[in-house]
C-alpha positions, 0 to 999 in steps of 0.5 A, a space after each residue: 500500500 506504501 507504493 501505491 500510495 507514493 505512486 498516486 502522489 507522483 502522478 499527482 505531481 505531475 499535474 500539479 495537485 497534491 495527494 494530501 490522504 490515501 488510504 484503501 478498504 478491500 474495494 475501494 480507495 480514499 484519497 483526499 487532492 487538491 488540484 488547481 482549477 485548470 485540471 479536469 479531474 476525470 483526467 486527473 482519475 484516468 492518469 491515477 487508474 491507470 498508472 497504478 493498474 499497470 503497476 498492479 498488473 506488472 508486479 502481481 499479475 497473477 494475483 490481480 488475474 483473480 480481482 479484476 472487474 472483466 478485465 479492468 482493474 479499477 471500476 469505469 466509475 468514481 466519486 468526486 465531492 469538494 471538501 467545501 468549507 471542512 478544514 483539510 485536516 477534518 477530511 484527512 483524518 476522516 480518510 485515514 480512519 477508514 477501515 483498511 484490509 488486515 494485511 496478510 503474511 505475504 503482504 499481498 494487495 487488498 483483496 475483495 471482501 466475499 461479502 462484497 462478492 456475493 453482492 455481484 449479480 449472477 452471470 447470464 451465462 451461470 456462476 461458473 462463466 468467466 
């Protein structure tokens, strides 16, 4: 998750935005940016999902097989909110106390909570299709 994370302020960086708070659950990630007025910030998302998919997929490629949605990693979908008037520190301290999946002894990526993976909808072709 260090890497990850250290990826995501880079690409950030490079679009002169700030990572300020980034933290993962077993499906999905927090992070907290600021970012001038003259990125769009679904360009912004693109460049964060897909350089760290890459990197997911070059270090762990037979990991990641088992977690992909089809054949993405990321979902096509994000959320965006402002922070508005909150104090940085309040919206920071809110993405670091959310839950983060146990590591585990191989300290492998998050995973996807079977609960979660049973919320999925069948496949039209069965459970075994895929």
């Amino acid at each position: 998750m260090v890497y990850v994370t250290e990826m995501m302020a880079e690409v950030c960086d490079k679009f002169g935005a700030t990572s300020t708070a980034f933290t993962g659950e077993t499906d999905h990630v927090h992070l907290s940016i600021h970012h001038p007025p003259t990125v769009q910030l679904s360009t912004l998302v693109n460049s964060l999902e897909g350089v760290s998919a890459r990197y997911l997929r070059q270090e762990f490629p037979d990991h990641i097989q088992k977690y992909l949605w089809g054949n993405h990693f990321w979902s096509p979908s994000y959320f965006a909110a402002s922070a508005g008037g909150a104090p940085l520190a309040t919206v920071a301290e809110y993405i670091t106390n959310q839950k983060r999946p146990k590591p585990t002894q191989e300290s492998a990526p998050a995973t996807r909570h079977p609960a979660v993976q049973n919320q999925l909808p069948p496949s039209p072709k069965g459970p075994d299709f895929l």
